[in-house]
C-alpha positions in Angstrom: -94.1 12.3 70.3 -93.5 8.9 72.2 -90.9 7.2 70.5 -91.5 3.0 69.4 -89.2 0.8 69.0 -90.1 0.1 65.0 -88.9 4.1 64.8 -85.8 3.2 67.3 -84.6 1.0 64.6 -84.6 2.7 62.0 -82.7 5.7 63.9 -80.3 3.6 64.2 -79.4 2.4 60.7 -79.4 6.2 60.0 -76.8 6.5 62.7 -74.7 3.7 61.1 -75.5 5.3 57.4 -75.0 8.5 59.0 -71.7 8.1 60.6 -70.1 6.0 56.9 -71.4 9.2 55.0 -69.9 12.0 56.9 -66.9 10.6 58.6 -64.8 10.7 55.5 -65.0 14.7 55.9 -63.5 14.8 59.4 -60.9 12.3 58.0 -60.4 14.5 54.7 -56.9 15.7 55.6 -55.3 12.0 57.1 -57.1 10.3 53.7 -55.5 12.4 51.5 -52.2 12.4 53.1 -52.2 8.7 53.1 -52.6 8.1 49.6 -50.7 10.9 48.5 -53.7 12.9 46.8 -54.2 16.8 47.4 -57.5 17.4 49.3 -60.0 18.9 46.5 -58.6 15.0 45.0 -60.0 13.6 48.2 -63.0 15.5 48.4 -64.2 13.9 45.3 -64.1 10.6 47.4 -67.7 12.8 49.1 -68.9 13.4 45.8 -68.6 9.5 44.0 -70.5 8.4 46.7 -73.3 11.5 46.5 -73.3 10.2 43.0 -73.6 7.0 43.9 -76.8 7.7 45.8 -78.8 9.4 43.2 -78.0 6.1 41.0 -78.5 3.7 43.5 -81.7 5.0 45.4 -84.2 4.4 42.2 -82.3 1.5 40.9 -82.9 -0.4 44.2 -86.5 0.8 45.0 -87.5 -0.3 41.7 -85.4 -3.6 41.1 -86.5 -4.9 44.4 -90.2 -3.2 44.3 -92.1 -6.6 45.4 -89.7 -7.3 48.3 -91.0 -6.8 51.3 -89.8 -3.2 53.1 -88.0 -5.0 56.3 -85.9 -7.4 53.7 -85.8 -4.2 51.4 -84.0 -2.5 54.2 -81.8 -5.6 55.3 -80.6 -5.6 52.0 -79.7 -1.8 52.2 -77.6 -2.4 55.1 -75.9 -5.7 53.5 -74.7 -3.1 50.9 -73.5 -0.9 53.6 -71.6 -3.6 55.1 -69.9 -4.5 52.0 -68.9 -1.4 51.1 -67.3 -0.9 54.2 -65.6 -3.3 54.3 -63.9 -2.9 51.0 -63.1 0.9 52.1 -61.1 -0.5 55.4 -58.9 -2.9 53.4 -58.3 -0.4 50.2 -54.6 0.2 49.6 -55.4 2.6 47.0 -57.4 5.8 46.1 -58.9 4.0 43.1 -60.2 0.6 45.5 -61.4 3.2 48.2 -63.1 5.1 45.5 -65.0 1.8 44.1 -65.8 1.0 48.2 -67.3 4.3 48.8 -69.5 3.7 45.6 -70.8 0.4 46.8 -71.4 1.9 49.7 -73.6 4.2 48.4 -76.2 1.9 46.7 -77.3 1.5 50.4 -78.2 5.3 51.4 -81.1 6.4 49.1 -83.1 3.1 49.7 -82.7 2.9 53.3 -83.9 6.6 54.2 -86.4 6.5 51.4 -88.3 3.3 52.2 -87.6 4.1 56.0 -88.9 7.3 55.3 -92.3 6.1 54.1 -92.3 3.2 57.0 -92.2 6.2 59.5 -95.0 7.9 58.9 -97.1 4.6 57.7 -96.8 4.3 61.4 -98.5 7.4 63.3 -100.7 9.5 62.7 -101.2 11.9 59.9 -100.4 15.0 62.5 -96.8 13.2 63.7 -95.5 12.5 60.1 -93.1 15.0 59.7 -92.1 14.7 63.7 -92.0 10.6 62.8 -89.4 11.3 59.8 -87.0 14.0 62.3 -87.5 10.8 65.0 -85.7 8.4 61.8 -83.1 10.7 61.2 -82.2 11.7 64.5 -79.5 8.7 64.2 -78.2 10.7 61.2 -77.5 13.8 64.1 -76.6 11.2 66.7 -73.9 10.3 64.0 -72.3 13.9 63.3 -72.3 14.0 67.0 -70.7 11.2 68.2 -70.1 9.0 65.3 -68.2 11.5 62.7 -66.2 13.0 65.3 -64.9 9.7 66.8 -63.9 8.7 63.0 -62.1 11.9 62.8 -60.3 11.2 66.3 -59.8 7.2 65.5 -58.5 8.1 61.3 -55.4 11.0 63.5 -54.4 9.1 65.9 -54.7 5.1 64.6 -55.6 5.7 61.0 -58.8 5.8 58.7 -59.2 2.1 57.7 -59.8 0.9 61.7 -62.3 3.5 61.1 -64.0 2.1 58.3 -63.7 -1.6 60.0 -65.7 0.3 62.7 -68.5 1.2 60.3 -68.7 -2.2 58.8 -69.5 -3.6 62.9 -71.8 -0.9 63.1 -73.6 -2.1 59.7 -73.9 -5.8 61.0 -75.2 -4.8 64.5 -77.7 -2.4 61.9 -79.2 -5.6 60.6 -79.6 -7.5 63.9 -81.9 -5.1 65.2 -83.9 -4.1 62.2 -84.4 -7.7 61.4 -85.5 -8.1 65.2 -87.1 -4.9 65.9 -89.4 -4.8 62.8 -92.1 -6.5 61.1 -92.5 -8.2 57.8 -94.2 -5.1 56.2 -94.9 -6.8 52.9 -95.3 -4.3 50.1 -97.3 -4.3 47.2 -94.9 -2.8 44.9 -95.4 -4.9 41.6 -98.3 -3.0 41.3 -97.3 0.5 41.8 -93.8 0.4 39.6 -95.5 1.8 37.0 -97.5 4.6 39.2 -94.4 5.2 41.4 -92.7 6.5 38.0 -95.3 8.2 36.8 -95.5 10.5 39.8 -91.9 11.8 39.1 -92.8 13.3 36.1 -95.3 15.8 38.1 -94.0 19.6 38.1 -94.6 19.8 41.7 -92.7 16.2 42.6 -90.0 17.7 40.4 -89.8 21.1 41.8 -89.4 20.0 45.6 -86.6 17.1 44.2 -84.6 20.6 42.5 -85.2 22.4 46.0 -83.5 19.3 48.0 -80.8 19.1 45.7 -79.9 23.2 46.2 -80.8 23.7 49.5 -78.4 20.7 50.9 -75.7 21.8 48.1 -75.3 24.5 50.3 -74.5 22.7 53.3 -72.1 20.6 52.0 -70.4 23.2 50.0 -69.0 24.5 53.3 -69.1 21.4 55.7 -66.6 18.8 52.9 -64.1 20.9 53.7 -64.7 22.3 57.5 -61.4 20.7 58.7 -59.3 22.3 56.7 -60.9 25.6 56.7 -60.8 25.4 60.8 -57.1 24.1 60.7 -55.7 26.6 58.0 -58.3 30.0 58.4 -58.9 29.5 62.1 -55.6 27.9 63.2 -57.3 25.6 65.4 -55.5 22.6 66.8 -57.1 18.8 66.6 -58.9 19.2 70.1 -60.6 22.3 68.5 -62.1 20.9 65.4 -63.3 17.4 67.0 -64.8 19.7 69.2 -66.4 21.9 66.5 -67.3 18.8 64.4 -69.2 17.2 67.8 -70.8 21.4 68.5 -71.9 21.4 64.7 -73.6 17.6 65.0 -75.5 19.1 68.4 -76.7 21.6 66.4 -77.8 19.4 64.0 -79.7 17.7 66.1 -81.4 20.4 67.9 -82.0 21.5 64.2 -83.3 17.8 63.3 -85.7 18.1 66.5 -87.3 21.9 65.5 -87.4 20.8 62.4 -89.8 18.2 62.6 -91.8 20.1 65.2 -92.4 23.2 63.3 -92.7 21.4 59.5 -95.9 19.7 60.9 -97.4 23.3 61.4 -96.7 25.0 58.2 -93.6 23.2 56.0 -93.1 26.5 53.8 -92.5 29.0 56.5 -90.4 26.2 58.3 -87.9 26.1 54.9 -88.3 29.8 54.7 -87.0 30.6 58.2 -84.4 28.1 57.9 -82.7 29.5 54.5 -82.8 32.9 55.5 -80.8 31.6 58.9 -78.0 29.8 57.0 -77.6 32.7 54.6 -77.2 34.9 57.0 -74.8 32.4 59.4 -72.6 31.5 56.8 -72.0 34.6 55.6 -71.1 35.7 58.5 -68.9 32.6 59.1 -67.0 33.8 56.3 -65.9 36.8 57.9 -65.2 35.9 61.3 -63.2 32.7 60.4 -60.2 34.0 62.7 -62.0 34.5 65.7 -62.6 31.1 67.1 -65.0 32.6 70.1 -67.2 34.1 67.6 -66.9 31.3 64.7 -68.2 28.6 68.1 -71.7 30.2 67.8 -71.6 30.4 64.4 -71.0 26.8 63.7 -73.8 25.8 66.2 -76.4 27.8 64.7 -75.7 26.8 61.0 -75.8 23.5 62.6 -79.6 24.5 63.5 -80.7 25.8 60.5 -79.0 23.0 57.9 -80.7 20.3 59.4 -84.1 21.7 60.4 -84.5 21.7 56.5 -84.5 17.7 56.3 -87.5 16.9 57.6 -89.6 19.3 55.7 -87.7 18.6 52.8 -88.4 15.3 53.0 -92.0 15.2 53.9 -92.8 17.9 51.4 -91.7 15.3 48.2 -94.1 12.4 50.0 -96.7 15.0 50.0 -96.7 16.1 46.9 -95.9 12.4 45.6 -98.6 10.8 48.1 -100.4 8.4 45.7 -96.7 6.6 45.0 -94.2 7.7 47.7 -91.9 5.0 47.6 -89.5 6.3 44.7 -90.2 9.6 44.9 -89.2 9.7 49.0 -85.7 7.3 47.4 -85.0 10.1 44.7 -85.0 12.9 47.1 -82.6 11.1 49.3 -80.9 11.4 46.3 -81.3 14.8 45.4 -79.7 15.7 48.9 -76.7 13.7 48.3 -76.7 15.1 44.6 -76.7 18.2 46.6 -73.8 17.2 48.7 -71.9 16.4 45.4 -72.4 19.3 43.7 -71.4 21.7 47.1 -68.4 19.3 47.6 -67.6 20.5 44.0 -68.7 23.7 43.8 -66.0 24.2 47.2 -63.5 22.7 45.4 -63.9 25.1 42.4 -64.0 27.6 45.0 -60.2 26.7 46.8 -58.9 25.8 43.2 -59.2 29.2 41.5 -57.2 30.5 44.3 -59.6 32.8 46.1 -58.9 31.1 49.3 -61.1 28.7 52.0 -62.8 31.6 53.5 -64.8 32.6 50.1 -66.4 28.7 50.6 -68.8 29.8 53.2 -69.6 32.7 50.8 -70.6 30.0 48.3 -72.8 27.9 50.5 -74.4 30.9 51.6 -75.5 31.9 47.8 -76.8 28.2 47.4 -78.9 29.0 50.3 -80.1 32.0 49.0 -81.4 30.4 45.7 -82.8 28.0 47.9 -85.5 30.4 49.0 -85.8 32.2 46.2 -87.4 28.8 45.3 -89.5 28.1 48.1 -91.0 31.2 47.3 -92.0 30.7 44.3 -92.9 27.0 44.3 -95.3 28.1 47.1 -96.8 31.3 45.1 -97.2 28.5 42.0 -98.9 26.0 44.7 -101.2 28.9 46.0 -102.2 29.6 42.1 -103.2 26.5 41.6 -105.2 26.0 44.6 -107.2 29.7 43.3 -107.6 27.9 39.7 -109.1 24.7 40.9 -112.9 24.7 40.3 -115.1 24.9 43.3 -117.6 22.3 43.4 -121.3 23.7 43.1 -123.7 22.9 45.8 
């Protein structure tokens, strides 16, 4: 699909958004030593802002409904800034906390408007490849981005990283504000239609698989520092280079994604969840061979993230008369998913089974992941054989 600059744009505020929401991972060990917290402590700092996106995404898609979607998504970023910015001059868990929150109001709005704006702008074949084209930033992030925040928060410290983010938020606005048009929405109208369409089953049922299919990503990737550093023994030159291997296979998983999703989105979420509950299972068991956990990591990589853009187009599908929310709340659900697998890892290390049960974990959330796909498309293939056939 050729690529257009509106699409361009909004890549890269993923990157930025991309880069602010992951970094703090690669960064989990130097945080937490720094402000004398243990990591699970630290971890929560993944989760607030998770939380943070589930409340912010409807509460600024609704509140700012009638503003148009370019200003919508200025205003996103100005939140990212801020946040930022408050995060890089925190001298304390508590103020980084509250930064990290602000932060978050940004996320849910930005990739659900931008979401929408995507496929508003090719054609009804492309959509799902338009939506992988947005968040190919969010790869472009883990690869670059997240491990350059890891290497800058070692060797200088984590605030010059944050600083970093805030540039990256400003130069974020510039080009959207540049790069895109007015695209004045209607929204005063459809408030009331954009929250009716969350209370369909099907909207609903896609929303719960978002939220369990990403929990199982982030139950093992909050804490894949130290489970490289303590169950692999890896030095720092190992896990950057891990971190920048797992954000190429996020991309390649991003790109397959897309492509596949726009020829049949259930067998694309099936394949994937079978992959990552295989691959992480197996990641649990080979933690102390780094030759064979390399593969590993690249291929979970694949399969995570070939999930998002399916995902994501599914809820617009299934909330296609009012998408705007609906697309906001699943960004949500994947970040309520990241909360609940930073949590469910921290459970995990705190009852004393040890870091190499996490991957165990994430590989049962997958599991229940398509045990729901399954069903949600036996239900959708009932209904279609109930619906009344039109007489001639």
């Amino acid at each position: 699909m050729k690529i257009n600059i509106p699409l361009l744009a909004l890549a890269l505020g993923a990157f930025g958004i991309g880069v602010t929401e992951f970094s703090p991972m690669g960064m989990l060990p130097v945080i937490a030593n720094d402000l004398a917290v243990s990591i699970p402590t630290a971890g929560m700092l993944i989760s607030a802002y998770a939380f943070g996106v589930l409340i912010g995404a409807p509460l600024i898609t609704l509140v700012f409904a009638t503003m148009s979607r370019r200003n919508l998504l200025l205003l996103s970023m100005s939140i990212f800034t801020l946040g930022n910015l408050i995060s890089a001059m925190a001298d304390s868990y508590n103020l980084l906390m509250f930064g990290r929150i602000v932060t978050s109001f940004n996320h849910g709005a930005f990739f659900g408007v931008g979401s929408v704006v995507a496929m508003s702008i090719v054609p009804p074949e492309k959509r799902s490849a338009a939506v992988a084209a947005m968040f190919s930033g969010l790869t472009i992030a883990t690869i670059g981005g997240v491990p350059l925040a890891a290497y800058i928060g070692e060797v200088i410290g984590w605030r010059p990283a944050f600083f970093a983010m805030a540039v990256i938020g400003v130069i974020t606005m510039l080009a959207l504000r540049l790069s895109l048009p007015p695209l004045a929405n209607e929204g005063k109208a459809n408030v009331r239609n954009e929250l009716k369409v969350l209370t369909k089953g099907s909207v609903l049922a896609a929303l719960l698989l978002t939220v369990v299919s990403s929990s199982s990503m982030f139950t093992v990737f909050t804490y894949i520092v130290p489970l490289l550093q303590d169950e692999t023994h890896a030095s720092t030159v190992f896990v950057t280079s891990m971190l920048v291997l797992y954000g190429t296979g996020l991309a390649v998983g991003n790109y397959l994604g897309g492509r596949f999703a726009d020829r049949s989105l259930d067998l694309t979420l099936i394949a994937s969840l079978v992959a990552v509950t295989l691959l992480l299972a197996l990641f649990s068991v080979t933690l102390s061979l780094p030759l064979i956990v390399a593969p590993v990591i690249f291929l979970w990589g694949i399969a995570s993230f070939a999930l998002v853009p399916p995902l994501q187009s599914l809820v617009i599908q299934e909330a296609k008369a009012a998408p705007n929310l609906a697309a906001a709340m699943n960004i949500g659900a994947f970040n309520l998913g990241n909360a609940l697998g930073a949590v469910l890892g921290a459970a995990i290390i705190k009852t004393g089974l040890g870091l190499s049960y996490v991957p165990l974990a994430g590989a049962g959330s997958a599991l229940l992941g398509l045990m729901m796909v399954l069903w949600f498309r036996r239900s959708r293939q009932q209904r279609s054989q109930q619906s009344p056939v039109p007489s001639c």
